[in-house]
Backbone as numpy.savetxt, mean C-alpha at the origin, in Angstrom:
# Nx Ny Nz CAx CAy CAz Cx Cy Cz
-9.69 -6.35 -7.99 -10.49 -5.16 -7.99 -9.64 -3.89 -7.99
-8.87 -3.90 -7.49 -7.59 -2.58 -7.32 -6.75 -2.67 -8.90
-6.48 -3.84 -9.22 -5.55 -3.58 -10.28 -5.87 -2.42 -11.45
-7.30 -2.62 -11.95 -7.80 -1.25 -12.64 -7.59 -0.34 -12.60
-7.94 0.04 -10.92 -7.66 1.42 -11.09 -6.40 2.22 -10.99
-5.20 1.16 -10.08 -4.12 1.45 -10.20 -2.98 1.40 -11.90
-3.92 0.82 -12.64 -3.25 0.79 -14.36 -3.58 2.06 -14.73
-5.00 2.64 -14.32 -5.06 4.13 -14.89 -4.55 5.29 -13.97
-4.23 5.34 -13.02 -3.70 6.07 -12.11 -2.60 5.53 -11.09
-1.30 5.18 -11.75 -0.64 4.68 -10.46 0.39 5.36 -9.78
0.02 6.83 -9.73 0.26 7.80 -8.52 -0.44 7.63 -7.23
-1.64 7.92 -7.80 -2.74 8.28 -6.88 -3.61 6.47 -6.03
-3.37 5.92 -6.68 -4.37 4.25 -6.60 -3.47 3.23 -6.48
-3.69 2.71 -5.11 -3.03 1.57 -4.75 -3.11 0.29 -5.24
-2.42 -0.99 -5.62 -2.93 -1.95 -5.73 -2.76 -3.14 -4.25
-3.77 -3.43 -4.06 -4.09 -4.29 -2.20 -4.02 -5.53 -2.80
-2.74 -6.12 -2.38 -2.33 -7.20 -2.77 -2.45 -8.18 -1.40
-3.08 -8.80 -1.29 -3.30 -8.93 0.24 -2.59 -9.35 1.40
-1.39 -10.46 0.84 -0.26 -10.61 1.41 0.41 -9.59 2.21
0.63 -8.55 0.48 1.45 -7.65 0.80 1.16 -6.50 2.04
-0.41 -6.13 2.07 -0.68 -5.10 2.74 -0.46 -5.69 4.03
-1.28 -7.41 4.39 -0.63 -7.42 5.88 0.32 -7.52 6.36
1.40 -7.76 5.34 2.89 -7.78 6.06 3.01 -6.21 6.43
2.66 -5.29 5.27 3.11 -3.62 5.67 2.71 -3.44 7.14
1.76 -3.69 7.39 0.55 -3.12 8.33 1.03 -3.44 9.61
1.71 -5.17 10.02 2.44 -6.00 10.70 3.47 -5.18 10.75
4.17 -4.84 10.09 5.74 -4.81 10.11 6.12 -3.15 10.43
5.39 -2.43 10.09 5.21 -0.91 10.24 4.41 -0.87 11.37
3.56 -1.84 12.44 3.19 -1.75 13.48 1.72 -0.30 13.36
1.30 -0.88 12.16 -0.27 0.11 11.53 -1.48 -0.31 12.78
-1.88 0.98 13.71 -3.27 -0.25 14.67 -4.14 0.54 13.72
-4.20 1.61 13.30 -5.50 2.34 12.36 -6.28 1.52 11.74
-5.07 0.24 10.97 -5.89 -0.59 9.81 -5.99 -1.74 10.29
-6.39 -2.96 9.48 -6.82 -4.14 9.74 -7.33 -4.65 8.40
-6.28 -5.58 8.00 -6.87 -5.74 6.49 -7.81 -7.26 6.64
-9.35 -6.92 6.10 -9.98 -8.19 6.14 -10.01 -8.96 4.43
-10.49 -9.87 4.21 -10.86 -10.23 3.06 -11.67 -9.98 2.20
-12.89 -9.96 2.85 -13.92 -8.70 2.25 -13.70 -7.34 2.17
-13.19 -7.01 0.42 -13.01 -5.63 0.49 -14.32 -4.56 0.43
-13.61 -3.57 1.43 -14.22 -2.68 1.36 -13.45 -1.16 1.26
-14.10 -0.16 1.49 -13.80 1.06 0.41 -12.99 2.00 1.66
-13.22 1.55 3.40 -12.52 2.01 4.91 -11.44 1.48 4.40
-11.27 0.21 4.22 -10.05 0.04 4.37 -8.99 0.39 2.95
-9.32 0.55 1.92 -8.35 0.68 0.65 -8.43 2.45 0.76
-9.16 3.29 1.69 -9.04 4.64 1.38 -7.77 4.84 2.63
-7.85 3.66 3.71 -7.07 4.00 4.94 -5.32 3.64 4.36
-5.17 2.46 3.41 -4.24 1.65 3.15 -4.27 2.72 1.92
-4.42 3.45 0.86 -4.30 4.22 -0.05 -3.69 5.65 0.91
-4.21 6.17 1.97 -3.41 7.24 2.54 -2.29 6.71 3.60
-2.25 5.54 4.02 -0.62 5.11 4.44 0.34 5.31 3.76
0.08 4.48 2.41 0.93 5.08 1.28 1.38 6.14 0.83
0.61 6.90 0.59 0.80 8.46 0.60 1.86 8.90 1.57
1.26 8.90 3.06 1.95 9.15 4.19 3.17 8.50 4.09
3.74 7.34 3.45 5.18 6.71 3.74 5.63 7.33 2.58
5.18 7.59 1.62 5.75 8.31 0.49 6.64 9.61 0.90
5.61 10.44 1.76 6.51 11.73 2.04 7.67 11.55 2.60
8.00 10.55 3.18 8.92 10.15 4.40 10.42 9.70 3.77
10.37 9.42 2.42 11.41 8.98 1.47 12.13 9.26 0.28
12.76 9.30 -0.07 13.33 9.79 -1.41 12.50 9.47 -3.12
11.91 10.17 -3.56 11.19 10.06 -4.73 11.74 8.69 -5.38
12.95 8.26 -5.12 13.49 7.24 -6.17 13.13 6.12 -5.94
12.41 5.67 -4.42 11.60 4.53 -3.82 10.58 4.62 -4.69
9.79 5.28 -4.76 8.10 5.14 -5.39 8.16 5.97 -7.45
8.41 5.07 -8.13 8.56 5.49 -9.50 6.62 5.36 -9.46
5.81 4.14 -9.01 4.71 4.28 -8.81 4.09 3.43 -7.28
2.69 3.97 -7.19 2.05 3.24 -5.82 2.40 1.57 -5.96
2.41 0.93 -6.95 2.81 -0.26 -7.00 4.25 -0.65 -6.71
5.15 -0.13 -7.46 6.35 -0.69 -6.98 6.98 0.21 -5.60
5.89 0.95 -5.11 6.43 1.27 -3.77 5.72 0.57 -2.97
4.96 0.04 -2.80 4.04 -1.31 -2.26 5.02 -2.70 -2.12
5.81 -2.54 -3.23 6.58 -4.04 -3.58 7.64 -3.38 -2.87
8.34 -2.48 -2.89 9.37 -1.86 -2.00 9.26 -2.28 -0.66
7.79 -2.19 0.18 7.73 -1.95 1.53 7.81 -3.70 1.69
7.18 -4.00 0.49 7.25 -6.10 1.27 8.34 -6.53 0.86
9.38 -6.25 0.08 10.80 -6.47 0.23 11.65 -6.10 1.43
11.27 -5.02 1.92 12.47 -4.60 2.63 11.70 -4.75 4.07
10.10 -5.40 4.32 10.16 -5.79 5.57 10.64 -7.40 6.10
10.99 -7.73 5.12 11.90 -9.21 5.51 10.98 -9.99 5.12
9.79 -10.14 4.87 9.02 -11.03 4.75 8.99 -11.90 3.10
């Protein structure tokens, strides 16, 4: 369901890969979120402004887009 919209916008639109988000969420110690299986629109707007928020925090050369800065954060949390 995410992949769409992150192909037409992948500045702005996350793709919730589901693995990936609970390792972020785990590993960055997130209590705001809670990723369930049933998506819904709380949690991809909460997990779409984390992103954002870790974005500011880093050097532009991490995030070329929301996707491979997604794949960034589950590489480099060991998992």
């Amino acid at each position: 369901m995410t992949v769409i919209p992150v192909y037409f916008s992948p500045f702005k639109e996350v793709f919730v890969k589901p693995t990936t988000a609970k390792n972020i969420i785990e590993h960055f110690e997130v209590k705001e979120l809670a990723y369930k299986p049933q998506p819904n629109w709380e949690f991809y707007s909460g997990f779409r402004d984390l992103i954002g928020e870790m974005k500011e925090q880093v050097s532009e050369s991490l995030y070329p887009t929301n996707a491979a800065f997604t794949g960034f954060l589950m590489m480099s949390s060991g998992r």
